[in-house]
C-alpha positions in Angstrom: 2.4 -79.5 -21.5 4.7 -77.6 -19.1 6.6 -80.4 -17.3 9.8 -80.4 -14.8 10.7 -84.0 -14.2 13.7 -82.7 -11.7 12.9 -85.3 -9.3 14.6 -88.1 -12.2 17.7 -86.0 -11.4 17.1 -85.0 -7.5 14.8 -88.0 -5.7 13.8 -85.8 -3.5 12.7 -83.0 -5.3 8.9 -81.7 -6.4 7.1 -81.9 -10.0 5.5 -79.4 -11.3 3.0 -79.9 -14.4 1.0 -77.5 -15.9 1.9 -74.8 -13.4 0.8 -77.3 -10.8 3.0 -78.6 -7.9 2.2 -82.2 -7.9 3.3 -82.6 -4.3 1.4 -79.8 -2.8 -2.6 -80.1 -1.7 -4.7 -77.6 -4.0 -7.0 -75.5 -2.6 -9.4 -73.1 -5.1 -9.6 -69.7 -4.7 -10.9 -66.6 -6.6 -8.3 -64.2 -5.5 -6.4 -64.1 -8.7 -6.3 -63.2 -11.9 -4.5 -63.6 -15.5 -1.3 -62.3 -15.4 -0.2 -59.7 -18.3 2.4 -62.5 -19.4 2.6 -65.7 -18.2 6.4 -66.2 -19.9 7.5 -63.2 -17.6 7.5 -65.6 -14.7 10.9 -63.7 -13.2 11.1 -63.3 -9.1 10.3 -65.5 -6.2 9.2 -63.4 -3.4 9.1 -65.0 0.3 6.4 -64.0 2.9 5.5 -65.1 6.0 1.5 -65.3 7.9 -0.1 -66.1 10.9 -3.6 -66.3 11.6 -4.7 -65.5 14.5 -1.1 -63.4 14.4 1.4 -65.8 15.7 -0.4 -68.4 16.1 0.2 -71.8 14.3 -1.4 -74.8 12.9 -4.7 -73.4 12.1 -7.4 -73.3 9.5 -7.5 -70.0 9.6 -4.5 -69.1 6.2 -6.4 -71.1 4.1 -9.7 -70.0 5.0 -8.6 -66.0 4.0 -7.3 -67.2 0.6 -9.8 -68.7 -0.2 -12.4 -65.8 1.0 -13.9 -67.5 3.9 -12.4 -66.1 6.7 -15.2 -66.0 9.5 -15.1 -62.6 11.1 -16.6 -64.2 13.9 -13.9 -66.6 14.7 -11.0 -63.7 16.3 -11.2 -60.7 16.7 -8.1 -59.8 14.8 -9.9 -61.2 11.6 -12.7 -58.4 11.8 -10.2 -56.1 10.9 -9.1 -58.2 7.4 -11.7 -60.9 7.0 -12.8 -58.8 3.7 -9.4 -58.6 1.9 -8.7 -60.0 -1.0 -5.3 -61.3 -0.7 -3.5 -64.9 -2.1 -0.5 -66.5 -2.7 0.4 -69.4 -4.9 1.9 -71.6 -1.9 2.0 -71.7 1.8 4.7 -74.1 3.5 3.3 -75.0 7.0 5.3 -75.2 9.8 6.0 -79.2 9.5 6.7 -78.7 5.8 3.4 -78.9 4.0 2.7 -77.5 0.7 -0.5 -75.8 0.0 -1.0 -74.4 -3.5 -3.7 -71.7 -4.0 -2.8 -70.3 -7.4 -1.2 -72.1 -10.7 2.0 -70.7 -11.2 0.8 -69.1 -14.8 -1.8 -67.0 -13.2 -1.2 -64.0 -10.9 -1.5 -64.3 -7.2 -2.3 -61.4 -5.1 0.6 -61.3 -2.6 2.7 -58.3 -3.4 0.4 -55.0 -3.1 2.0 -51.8 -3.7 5.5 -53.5 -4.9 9.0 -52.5 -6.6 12.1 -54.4 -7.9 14.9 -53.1 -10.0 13.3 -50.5 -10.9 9.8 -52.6 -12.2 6.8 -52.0 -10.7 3.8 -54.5 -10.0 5.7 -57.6 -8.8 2.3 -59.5 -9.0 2.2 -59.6 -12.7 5.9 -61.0 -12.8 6.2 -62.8 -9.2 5.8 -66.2 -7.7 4.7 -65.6 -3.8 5.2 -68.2 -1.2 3.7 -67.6 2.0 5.8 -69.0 5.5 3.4 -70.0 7.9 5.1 -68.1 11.0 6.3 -64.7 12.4 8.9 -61.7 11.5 10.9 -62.6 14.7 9.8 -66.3 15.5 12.4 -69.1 13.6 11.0 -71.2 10.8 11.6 -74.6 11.2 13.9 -77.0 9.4 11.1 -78.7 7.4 10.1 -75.4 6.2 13.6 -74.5 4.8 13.2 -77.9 3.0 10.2 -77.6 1.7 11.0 -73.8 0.6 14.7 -75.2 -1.2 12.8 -77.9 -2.8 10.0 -75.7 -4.1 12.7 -72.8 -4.9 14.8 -75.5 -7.0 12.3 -76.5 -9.2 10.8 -73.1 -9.9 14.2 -71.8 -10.9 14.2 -75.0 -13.1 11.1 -74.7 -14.4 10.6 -70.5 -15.0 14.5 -70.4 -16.0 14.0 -66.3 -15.2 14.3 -66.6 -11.5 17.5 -66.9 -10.7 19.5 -66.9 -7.4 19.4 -63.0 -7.1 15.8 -63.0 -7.9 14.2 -64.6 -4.8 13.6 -61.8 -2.3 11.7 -61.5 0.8 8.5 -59.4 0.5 10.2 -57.0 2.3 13.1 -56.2 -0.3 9.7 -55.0 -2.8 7.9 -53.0 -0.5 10.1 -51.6 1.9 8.9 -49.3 4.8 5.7 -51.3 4.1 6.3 -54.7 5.2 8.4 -57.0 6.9 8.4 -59.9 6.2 9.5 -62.7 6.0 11.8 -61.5 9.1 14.6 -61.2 11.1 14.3 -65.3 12.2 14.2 -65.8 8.0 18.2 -67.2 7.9 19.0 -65.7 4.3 22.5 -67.2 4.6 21.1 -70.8 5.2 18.5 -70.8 2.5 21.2 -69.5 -0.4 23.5 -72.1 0.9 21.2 -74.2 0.6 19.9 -73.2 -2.9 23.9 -73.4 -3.7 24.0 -77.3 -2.7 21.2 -78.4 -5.4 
């Protein structure tokens, strides 16, 4: 049994038990996979999403992880409503936790993807989705959600260390964006530093 009992040390920090974040609501979904190596758990990668785009507080993220995204429902959505895309968490913009994928299995976040050198950062990565925008700010509950999430992965996959939680940008660059300008980088490794 894979157990991270942090919280004994921080109060207010999350659990996670086998590959499950006990704070976070599950949703199922069947975009994912078995990753080559589930001990090769070595990067956090941080994304942001909006669905409609720029547009908060909606069904609509959940519904395209899990597959059910009504084409119908915007017209933006006729465009990806057939993608197969996931991530293991989303953090909502008043500091929910959604969790999609277990930790152990692959999550299809990354695409085409690069770090150090590696390719494939799905097989090695952890992806947490930031409900919001490249160049709207996140909120505070979101930056403590994301450093009490970040804190007990790097406790729990030992591998992902400080200089191994990038933005989704840093793996795919020219090809994506996110998770933005309004993403404070400083704040969040300060943040991380304070643990």
């Amino acid at each position: 049994m894979l157990s991270s009992p942090l919280s004994n040390e921080f109060p207010c920090a999350f659990t996670i038990n086998q590959h499950a974040l006990i704070d976070a609501r599950q949703v199922t979904t069947t975009h994912k996979d078995q990753r080559p190596d589930p001990r090769d758990i070595s990067l956090l990668v941080i994304h942001n999403i909006s669905l409609p785009p720029n547009q908060f507080d909606t069904p609509y993220i959940e519904d395209f992880f899990a597959g059910k995204l009504d084409p119908k429902a915007h017209p933006y959505f006729q465009k990806i409503h057939e993608m197969r895309v996931s991530a293991h968490c989303v953090i909502k913009r008043d500091g929910e936790l959604i969790q999609f994928v277990p930790f152990d299995e692959r999550a299809w976040h990354a695409g085409l993807s690069s770090f150090q050198g590696r390719q494939r950062c799905n097989d090695y990565a952890i992806g947490v989705e930031l409900e919001g925008a490249d160049h709207i700010p996140y909120t505070k509950q979101q930056y403590t959600a994301l450093l009490k999430l970040s804190q007990i992965l790097m406790h729990t996959y030992p591998k992902i260390t400080l200089g191994r939680i990038v933005g989704h940008n840093d793996i795919a660059p020219g090809r994506k964006t996110d998770p933005g300008v309004a993403f404070d980088w400083q704040r969040f490794r300060q943040g991380l530093s304070l643990l």
